[in-house]
N, C-alpha and C positions, 0 to 999 in steps of 0.2 A: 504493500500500500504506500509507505512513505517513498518508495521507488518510483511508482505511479505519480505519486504529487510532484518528485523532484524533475519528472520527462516532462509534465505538465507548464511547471515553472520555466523551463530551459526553453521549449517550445515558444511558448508567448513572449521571452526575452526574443531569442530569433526573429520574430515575426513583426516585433514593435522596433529591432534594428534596420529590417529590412523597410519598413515605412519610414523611419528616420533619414534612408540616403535616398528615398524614391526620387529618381531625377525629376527637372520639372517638365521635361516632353512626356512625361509619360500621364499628366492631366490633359483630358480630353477636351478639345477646342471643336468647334462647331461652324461647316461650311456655310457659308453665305452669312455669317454671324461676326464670327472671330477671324475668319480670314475668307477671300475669295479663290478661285480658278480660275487664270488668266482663260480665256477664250483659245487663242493659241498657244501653244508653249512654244519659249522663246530662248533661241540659242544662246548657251554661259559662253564666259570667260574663259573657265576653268573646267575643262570637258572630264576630266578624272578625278575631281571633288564636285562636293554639294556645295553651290555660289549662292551667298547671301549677298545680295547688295540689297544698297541705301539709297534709296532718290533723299534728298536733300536740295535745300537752299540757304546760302547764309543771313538772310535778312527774316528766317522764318525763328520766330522765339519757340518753339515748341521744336524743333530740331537742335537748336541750343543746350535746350532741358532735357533734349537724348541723350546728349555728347558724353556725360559723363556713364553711365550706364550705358548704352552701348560703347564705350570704350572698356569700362571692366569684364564685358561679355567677350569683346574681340580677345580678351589678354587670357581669355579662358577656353575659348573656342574650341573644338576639336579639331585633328589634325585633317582628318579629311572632309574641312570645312574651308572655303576662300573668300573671304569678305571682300567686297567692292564699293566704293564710292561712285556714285554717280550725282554731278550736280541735275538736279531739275529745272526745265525752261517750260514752266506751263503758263508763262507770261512774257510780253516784249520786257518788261522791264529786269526781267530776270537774268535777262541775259549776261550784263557785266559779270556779278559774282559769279557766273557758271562757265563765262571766259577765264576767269581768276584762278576759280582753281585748275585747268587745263594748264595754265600760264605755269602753278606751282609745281605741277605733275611733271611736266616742260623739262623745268628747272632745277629739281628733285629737291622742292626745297616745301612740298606738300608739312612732312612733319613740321618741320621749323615755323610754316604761319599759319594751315588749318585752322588748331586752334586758338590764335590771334587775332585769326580775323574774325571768327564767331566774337573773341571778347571785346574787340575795338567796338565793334557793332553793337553789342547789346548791353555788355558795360561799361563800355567810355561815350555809345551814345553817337559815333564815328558815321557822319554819310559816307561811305565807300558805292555811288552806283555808277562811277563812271572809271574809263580807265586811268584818267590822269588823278582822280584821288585814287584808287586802289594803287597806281604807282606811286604815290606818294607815303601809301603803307607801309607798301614792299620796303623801297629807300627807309626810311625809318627804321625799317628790322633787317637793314645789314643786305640786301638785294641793290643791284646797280639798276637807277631808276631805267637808264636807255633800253636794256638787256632785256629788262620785265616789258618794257611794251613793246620792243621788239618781237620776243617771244609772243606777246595776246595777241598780237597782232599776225603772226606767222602763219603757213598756210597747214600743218600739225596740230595747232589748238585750235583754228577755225575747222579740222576734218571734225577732230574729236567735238567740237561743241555743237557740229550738225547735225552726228552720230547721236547725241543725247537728247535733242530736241525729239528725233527717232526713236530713241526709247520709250521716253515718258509718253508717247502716245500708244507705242507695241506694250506696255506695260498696263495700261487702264489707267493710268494716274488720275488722279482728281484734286492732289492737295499734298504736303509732307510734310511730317515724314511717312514717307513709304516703303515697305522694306520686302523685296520680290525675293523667294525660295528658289533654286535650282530651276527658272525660270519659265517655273509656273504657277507661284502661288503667291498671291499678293497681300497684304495685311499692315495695317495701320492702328497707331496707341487708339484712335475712334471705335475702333473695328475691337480691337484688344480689352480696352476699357481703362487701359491706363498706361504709362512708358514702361512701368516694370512688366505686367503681364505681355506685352507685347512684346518682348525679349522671351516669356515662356511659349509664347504664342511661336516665334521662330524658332525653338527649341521643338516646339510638338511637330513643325513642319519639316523641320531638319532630319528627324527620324521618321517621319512619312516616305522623305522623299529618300532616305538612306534604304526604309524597309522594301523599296520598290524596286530597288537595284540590284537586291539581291535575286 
């Protein structure tokens, strides 16, 4: 009997540690709710990982208040996972920032002002919509102002910034941040319910679209 109580005991410890590390893809999300099905699925980056990318803009404050959460998720990622940035141009005016960061990509100098230019903008309050103030960021944080519009200006960050305009439309976008799965599954914090879920929300899809590979 006290053998029976002790399997008993050992058991329910098992079972309450196995609930303790349950990943977060492994709560259930719901189609047309929590995330959508692109119409057609659309060709990765990354043909031999699952590609998460981010449509993004830097003038949008709710992509700002991603930044740091999805940056602790990037630093935890799994391996055969490839995260992508993508700027969004689902407006003429958007266009500068979405040259900007092609400009940075260019220039290989994305780490050093990404997120600068989210802080100029949203806590220093900075108009950055044109290129000769975004050049004038660049110079400030150690970039040669000619070089940086040289570069926006180039016919490499013009392909790339037409290529994106291309996307955000083969994507269904309507707003960001938007964060498209192995490039078919689309889902937004709206969609999610909030920036953290939306992170488990690309976690449930991440093993979706991992379970389909196999």
């Amino acid at each position: 009997m006290q053998i029976f109580q002790s399997l008993k005991i050992l058991l329910f410890g098992i079972l309450i540690s196995l609930f303790a590390v349950t990943p977060t893809w492994a709560a259930e999300f719901t189609k047309d709710q929590h995330y959508a099905v692109l119409s057609q699925p659309q060709p990765v980056d990354a043909e031999k990982k699952i590609e998460v990318r981010e449509l993004f803009w830097y003038g949008c404050p709710h992509c700002f208040n991603l930044e740091p959460i999805l940056n602790a998720w990037i630093k935890k990622k799994p391996k055969d996972v490839a995260f992508v940035r993508t700027p969004a141009v689902l407006r003429k005016d958007w266009a500068p920032l979405a040259r900007a960061f092609y400009t940075f990509e260019a220039l290989g100098v994305t780490n050093q002002l990404h997120g600068k230019l989210f802080d100029a903008i949203h806590l220093r309050k900075q108009h950055l919509n044109s290129a000769n103030s975004i050049a004038d960021f660049a110079a400030k944080n150690g970039i040669d102002r000619d070089k940086f519009l040289n570069t926006y200006k180039s016919f490499g960050v013009d392909s790339a910034f037409r290529k994106a305009q291309i996307l955000g439309r083969k994507y269904e976008a309507d707003g960001v941040p938007t964060i498209i799965v192995d490039g078919r599954y689309r889902t937004t914090a709206t969609m999610a319910g909030s920036h953290e879920q939306l992170m488990q929300v690309v976690d449930f899809l991440v093993n979706k679209s991992r379970a389909s590979k196999k």
